[in-house]
Backbone as JSON Lines, residues from 0, in Angstrom:
{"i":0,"aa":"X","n":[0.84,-1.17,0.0],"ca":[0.0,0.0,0.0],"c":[0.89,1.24,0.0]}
{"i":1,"aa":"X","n":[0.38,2.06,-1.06],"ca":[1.58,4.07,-0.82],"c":[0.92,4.42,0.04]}
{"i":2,"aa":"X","n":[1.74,5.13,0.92],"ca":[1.28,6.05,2.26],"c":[1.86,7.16,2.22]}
{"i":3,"aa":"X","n":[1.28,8.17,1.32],"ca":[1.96,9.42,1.43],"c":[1.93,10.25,2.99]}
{"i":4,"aa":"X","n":[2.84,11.35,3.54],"ca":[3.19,11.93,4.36],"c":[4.02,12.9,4.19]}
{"i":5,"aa":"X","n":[4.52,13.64,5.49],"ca":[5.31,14.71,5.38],"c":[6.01,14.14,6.24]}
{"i":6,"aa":"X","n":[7.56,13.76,6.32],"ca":[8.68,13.63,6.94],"c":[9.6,14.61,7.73]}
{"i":7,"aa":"X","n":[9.33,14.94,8.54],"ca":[11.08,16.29,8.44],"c":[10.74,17.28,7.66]}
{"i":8,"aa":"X","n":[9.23,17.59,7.76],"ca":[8.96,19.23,6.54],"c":[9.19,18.49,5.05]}
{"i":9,"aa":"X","n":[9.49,16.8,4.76],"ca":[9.25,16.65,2.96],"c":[8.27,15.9,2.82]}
{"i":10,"aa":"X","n":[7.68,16.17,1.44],"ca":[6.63,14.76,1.11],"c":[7.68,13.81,0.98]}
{"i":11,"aa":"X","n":[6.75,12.8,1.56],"ca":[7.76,11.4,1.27],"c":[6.61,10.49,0.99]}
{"i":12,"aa":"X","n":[6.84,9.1,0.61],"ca":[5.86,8.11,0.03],"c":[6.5,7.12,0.27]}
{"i":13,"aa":"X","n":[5.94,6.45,0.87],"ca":[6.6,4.61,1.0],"c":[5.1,3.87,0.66]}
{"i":14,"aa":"X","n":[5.93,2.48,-0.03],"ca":[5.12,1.43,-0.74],"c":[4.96,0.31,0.19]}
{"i":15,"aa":"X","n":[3.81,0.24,1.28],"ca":[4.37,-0.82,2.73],"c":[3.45,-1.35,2.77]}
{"i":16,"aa":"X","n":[3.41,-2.57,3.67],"ca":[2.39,-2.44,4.29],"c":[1.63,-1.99,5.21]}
{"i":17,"aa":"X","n":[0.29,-1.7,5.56],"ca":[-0.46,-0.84,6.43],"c":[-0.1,-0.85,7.71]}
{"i":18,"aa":"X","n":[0.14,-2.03,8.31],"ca":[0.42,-2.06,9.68],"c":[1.67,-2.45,10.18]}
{"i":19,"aa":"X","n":[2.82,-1.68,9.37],"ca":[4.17,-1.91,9.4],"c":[4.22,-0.49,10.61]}
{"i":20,"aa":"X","n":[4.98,-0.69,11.69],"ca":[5.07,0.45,12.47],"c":[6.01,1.48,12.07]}
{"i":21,"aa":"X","n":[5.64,2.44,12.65],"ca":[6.39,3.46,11.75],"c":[7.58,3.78,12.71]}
{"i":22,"aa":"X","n":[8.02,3.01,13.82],"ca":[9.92,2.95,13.55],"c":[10.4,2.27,12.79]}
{"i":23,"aa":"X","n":[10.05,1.72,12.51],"ca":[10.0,0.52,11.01],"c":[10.54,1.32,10.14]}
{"i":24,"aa":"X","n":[9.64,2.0,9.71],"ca":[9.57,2.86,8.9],"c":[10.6,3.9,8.42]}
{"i":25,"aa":"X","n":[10.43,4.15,9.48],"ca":[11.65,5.81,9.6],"c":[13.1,5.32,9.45]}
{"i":26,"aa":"X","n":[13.34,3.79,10.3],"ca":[14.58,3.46,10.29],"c":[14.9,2.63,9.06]}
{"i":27,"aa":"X","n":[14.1,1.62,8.28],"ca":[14.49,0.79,6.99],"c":[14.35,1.52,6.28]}
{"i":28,"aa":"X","n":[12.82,2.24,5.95],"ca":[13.04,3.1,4.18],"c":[13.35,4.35,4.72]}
{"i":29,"aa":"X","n":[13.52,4.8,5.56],"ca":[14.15,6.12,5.04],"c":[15.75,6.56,6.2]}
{"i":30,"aa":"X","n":[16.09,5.51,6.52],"ca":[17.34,5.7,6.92],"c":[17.82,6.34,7.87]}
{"i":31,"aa":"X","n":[16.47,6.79,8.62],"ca":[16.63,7.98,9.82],"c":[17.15,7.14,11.44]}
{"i":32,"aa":"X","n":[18.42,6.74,11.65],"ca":[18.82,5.77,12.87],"c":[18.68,6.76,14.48]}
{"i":33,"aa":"X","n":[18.69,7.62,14.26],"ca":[18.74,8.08,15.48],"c":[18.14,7.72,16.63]}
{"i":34,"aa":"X","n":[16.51,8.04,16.15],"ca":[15.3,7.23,16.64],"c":[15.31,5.92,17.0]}
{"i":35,"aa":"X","n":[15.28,5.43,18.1],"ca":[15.81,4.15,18.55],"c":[14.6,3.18,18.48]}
{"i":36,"aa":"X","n":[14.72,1.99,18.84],"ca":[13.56,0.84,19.27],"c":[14.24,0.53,20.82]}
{"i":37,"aa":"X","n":[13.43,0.84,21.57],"ca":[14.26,-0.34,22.62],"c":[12.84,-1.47,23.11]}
{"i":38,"aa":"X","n":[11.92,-1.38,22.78],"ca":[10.75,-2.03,22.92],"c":[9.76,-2.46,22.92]}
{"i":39,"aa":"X","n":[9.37,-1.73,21.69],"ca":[8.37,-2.29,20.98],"c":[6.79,-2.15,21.81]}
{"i":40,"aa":"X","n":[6.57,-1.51,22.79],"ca":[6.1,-1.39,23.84],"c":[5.37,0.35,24.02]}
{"i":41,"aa":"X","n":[6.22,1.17,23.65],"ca":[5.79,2.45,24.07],"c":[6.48,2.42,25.58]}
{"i":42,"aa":"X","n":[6.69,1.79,26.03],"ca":[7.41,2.02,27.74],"c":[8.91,2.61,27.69]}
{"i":43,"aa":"X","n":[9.55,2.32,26.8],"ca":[11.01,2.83,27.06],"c":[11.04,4.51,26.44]}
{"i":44,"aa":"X","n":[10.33,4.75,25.78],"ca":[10.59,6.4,25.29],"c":[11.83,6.61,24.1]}
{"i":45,"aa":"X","n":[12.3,5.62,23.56],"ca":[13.54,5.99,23.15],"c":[12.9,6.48,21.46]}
{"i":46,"aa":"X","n":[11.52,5.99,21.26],"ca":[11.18,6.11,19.87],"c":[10.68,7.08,19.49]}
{"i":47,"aa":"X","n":[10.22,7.84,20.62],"ca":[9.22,9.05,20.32],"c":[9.53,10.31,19.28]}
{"i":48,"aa":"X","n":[9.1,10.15,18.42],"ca":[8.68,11.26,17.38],"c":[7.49,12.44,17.94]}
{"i":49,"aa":"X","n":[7.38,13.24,16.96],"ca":[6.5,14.4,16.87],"c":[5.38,13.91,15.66]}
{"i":50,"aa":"X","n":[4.36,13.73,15.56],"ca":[2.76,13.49,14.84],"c":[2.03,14.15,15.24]}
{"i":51,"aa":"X","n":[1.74,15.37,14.46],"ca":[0.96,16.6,14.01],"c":[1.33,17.25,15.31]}
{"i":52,"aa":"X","n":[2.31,17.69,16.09],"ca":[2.73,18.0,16.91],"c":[2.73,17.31,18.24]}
{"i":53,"aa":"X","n":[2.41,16.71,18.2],"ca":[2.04,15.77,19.74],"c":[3.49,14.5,19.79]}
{"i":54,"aa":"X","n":[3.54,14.15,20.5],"ca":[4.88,13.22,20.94],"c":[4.27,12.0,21.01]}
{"i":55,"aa":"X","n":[4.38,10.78,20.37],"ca":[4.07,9.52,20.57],"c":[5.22,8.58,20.11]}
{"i":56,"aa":"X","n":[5.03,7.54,20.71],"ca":[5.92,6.45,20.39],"c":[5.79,5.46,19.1]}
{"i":57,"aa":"X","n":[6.29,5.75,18.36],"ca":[6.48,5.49,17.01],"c":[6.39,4.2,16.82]}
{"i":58,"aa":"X","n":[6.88,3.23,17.95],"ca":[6.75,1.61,18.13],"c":[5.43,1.39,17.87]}
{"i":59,"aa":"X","n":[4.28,2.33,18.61],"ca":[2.44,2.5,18.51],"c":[2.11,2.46,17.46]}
{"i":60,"aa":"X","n":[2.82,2.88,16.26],"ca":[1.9,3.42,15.37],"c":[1.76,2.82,14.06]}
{"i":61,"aa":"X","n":[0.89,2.58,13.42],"ca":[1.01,1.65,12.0],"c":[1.3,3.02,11.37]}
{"i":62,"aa":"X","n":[2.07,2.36,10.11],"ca":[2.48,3.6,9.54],"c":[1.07,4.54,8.6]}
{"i":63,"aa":"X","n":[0.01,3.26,7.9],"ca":[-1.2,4.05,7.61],"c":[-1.7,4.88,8.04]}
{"i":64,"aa":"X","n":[-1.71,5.28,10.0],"ca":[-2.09,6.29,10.44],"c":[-1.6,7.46,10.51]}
{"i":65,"aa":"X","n":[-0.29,7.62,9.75],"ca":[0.12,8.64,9.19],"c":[-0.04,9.62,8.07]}
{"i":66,"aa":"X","n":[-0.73,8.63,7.29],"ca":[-1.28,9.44,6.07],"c":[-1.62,10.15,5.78]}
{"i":67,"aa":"X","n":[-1.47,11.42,5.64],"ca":[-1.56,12.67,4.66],"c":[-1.35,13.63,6.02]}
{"i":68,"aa":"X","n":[-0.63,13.1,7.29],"ca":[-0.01,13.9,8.43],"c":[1.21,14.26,8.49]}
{"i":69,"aa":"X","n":[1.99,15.04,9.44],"ca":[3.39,15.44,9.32],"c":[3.79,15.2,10.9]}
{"i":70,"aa":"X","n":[5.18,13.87,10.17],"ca":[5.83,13.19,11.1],"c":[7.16,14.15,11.51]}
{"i":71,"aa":"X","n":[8.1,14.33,12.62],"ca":[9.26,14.61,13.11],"c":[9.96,14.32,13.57]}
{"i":72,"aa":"X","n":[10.72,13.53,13.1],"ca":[12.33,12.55,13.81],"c":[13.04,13.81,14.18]}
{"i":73,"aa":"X","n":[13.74,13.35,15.29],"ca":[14.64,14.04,15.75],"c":[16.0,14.75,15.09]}
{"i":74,"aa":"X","n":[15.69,14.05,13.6],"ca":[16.89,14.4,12.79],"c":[16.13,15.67,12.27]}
{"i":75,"aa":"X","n":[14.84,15.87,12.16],"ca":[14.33,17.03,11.32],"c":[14.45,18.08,12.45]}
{"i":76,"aa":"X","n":[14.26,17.43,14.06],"ca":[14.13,18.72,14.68],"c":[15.04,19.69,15.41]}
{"i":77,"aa":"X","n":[16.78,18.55,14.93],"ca":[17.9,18.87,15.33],"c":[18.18,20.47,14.58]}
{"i":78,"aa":"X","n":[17.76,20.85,13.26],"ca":[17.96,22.07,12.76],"c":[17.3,22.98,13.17]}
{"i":79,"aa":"X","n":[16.3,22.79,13.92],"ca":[15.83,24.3,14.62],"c":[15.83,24.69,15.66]}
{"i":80,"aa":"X","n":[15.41,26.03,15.98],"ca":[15.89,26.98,16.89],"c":[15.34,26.44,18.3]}
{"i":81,"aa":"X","n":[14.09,25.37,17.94],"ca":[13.7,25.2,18.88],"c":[14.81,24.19,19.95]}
{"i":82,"aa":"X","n":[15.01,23.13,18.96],"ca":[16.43,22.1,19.46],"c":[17.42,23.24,19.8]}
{"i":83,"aa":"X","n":[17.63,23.93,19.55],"ca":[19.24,24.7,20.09],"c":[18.74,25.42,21.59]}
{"i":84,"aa":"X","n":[17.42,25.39,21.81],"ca":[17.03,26.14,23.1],"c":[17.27,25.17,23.77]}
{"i":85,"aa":"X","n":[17.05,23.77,23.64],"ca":[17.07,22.63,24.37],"c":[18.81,22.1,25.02]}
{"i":86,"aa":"X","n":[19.42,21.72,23.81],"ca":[20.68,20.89,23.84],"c":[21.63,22.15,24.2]}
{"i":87,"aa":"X","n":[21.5,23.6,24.36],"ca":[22.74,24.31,24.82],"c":[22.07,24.25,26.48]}
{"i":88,"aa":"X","n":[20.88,24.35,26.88],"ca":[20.3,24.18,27.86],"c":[20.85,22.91,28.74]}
{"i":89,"aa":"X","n":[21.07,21.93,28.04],"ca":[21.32,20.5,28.92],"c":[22.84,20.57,28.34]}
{"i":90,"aa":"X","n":[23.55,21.25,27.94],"ca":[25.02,21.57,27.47],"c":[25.28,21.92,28.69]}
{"i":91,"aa":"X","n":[24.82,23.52,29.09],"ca":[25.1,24.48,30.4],"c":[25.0,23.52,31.67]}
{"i":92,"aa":"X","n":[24.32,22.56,32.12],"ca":[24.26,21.93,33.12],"c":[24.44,20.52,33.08]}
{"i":93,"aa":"X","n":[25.65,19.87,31.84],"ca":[26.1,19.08,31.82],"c":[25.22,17.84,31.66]}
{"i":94,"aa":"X","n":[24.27,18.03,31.44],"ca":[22.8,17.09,31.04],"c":[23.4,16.35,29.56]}
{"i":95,"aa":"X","n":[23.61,15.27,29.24],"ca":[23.7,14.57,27.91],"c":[22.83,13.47,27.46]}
{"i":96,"aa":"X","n":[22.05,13.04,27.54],"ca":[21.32,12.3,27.2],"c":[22.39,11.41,26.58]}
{"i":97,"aa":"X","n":[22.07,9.77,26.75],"ca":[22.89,9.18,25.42],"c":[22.16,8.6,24.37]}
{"i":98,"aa":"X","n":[23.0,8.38,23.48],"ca":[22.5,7.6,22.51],"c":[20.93,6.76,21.82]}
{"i":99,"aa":"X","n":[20.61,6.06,23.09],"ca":[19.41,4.76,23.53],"c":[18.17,6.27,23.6]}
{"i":100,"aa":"X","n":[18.09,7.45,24.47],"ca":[17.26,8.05,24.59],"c":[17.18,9.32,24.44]}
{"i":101,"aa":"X","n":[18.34,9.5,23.21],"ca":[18.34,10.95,23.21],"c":[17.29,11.48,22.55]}
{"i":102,"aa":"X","n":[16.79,11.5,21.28],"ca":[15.93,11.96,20.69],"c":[14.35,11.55,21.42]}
{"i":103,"aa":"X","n":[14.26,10.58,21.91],"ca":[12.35,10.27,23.05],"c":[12.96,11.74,24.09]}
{"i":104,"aa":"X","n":[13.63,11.93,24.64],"ca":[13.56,12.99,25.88],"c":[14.15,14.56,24.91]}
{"i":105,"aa":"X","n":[14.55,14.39,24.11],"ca":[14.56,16.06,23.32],"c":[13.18,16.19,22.85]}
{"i":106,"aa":"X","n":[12.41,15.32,22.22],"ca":[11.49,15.75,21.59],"c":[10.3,16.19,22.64]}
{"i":107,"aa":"X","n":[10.22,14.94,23.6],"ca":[9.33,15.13,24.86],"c":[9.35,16.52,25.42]}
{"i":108,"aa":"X","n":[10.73,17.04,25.78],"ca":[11.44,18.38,26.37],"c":[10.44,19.21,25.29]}
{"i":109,"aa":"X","n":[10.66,19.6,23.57],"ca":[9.61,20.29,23.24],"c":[8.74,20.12,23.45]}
{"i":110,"aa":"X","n":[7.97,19.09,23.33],"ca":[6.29,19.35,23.6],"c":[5.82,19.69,25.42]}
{"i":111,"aa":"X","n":[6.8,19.64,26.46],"ca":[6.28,20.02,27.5],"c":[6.77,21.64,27.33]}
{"i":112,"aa":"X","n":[7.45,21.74,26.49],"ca":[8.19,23.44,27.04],"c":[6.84,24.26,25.88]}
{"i":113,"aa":"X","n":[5.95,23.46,24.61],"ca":[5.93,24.28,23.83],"c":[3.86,24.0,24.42]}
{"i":114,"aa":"X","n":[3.74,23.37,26.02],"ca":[2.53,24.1,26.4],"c":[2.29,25.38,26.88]}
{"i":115,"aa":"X","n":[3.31,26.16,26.94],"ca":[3.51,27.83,26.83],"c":[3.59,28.19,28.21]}
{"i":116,"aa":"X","n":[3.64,27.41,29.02],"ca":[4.06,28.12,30.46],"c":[4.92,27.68,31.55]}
{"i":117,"aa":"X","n":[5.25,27.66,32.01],"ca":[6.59,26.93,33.01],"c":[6.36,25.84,33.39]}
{"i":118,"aa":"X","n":[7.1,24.71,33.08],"ca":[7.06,23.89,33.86],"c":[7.37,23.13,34.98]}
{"i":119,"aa":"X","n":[6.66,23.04,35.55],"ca":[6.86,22.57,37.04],"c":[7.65,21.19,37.37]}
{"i":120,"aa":"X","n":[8.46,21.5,38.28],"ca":[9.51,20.28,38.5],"c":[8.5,19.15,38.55]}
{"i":121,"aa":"X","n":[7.25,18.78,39.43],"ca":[6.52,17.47,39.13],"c":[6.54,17.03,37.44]}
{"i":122,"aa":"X","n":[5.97,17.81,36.51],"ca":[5.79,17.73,35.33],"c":[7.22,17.56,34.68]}
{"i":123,"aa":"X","n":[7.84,18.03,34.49],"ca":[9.43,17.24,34.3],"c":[10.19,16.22,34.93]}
{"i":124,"aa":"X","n":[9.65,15.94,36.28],"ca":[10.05,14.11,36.7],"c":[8.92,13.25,35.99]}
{"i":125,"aa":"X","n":[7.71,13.53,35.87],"ca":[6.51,12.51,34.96],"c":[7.35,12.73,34.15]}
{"i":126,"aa":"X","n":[7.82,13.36,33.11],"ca":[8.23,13.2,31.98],"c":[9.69,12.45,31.63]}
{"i":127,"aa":"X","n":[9.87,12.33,32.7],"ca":[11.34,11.78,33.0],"c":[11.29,10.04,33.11]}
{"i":128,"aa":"X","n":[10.29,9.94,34.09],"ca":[9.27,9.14,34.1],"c":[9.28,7.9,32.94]}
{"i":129,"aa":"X","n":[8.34,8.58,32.2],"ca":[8.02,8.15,30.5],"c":[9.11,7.34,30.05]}
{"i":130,"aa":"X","n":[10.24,7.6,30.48],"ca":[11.99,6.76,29.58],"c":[12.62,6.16,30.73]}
{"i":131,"aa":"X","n":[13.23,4.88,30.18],"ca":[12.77,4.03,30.74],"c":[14.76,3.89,31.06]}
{"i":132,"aa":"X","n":[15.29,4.67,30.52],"ca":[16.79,4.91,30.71],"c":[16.84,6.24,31.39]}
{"i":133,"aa":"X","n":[17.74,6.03,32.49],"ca":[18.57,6.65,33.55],"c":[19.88,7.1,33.69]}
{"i":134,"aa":"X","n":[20.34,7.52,31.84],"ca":[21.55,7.95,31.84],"c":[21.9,9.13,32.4]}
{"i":135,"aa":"X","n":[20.83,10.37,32.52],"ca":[20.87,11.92,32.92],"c":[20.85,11.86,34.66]}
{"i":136,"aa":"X","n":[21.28,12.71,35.17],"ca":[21.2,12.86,36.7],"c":[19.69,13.64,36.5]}
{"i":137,"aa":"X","n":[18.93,13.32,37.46],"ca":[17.65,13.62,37.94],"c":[17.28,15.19,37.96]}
{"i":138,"aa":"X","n":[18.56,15.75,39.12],"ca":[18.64,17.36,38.99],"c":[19.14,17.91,37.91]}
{"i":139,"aa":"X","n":[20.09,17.51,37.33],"ca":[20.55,18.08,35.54],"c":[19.28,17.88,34.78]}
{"i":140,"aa":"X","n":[18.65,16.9,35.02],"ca":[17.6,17.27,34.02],"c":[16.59,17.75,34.22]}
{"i":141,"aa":"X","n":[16.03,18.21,35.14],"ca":[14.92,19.33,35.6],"c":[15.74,20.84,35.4]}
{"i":142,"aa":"X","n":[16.73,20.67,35.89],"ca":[17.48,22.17,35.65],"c":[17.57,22.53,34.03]}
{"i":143,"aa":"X","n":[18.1,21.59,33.21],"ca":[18.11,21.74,32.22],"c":[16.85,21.85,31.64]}
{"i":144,"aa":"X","n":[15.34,21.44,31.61],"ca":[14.36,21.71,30.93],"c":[13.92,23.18,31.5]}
{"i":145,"aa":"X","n":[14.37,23.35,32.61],"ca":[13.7,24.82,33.12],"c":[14.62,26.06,32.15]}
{"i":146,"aa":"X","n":[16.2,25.42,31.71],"ca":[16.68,26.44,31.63],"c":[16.05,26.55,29.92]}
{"i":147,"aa":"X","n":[15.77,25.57,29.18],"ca":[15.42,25.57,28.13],"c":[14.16,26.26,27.69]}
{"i":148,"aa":"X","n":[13.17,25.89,28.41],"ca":[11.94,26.88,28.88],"c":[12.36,28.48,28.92]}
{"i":149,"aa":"X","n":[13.51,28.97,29.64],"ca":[13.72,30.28,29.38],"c":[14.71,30.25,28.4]}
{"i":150,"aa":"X","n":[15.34,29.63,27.67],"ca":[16.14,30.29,26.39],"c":[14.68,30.26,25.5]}
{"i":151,"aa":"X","n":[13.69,29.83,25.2],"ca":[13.09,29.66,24.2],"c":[12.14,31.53,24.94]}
{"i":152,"aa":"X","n":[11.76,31.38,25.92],"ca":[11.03,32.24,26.41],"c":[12.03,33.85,25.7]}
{"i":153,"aa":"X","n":[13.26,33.95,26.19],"ca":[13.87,35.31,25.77],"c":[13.85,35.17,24.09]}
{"i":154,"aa":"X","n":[13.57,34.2,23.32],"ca":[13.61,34.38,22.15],"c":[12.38,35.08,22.08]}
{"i":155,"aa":"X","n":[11.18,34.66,22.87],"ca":[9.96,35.05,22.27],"c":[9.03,34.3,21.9]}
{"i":156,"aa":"X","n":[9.52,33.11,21.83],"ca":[8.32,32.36,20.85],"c":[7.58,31.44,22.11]}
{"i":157,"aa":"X","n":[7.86,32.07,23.05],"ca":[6.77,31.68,23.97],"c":[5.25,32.82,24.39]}
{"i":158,"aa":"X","n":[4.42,32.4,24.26],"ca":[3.3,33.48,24.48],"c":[2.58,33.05,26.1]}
{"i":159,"aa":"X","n":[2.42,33.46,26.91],"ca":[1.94,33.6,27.97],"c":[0.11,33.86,27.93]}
């Protein structure tokens, strides 16, 4: 079956089948490795993409339910301004995410910073929560989403 979509801001089209999941997806036809599997489950966080802005685990999803929506691997969202509010943020307080969960907790980090108002240390341990790897120190990474929350805020593109 073609399943047209938007990838990373491109049309893209794969010839699949319907209920091929779309880490599947992202990682065989279109080569995007970053995005991890660690389980097939939705419990580990390491897969999570952006779908129509919302954060889900890509392990969830047949790729048909993507169709004629716009997907975001972490490779599309490494070029914007929004990622640079994030990763100099967890830079400054020595926060690195590795490998297994970097892109499930950057992308997560946008969608809690981009509900437009501060987030509260509870709401950044739930979200911490969600991934199921414990490479980041606990306080680096609340410090770091708060500080990210205000680099994006002095840009502006936060509205109150």
């Amino acid at each position: 079956m073609k399943i047209d979509f938007s990838l990373n801001d491109k049309k893209v089209s794969v010839d699949t089948l319907p209920e091929k999941r779309l880490i599947d997806v992202i990682r065989e036809d279109f080569g995007l490795m970053t995005t991890k599997n660690g389980c097939y489950s939705g419990e580990c966080g390491s897969c999570i993409v952006q779908l129509e802005g919302n954060t889900v685990p890509a392990c969830q999803v047949p790729v048909f339910a993507v169709r004629a929506k716009h997907v975001v691997t972490i490779e599309g969202f490494m070029g914007t301004e929004r990622y640079l509010d994030i990763i100099s943020a967890f830079n400054d307080v020595k926060c690195v995410p590795c490998p297994f969960c970097f892109a499930g907790k950057i992308l997560a980090v946008d969608s809690l910073i981009d509900s437009r108002r501060s987030p509260e240390t509870s709401e950044i341990m739930s979200l911490l929560s969600d991934h199921s790897c414990s490479c980041t120190s606990v306080s680096a990474f609340v410090e770091g989403v708060k500080i990210a929350y205000q680099n994006r805020e002095i840009r502006g593109e936060l509205m109150r």
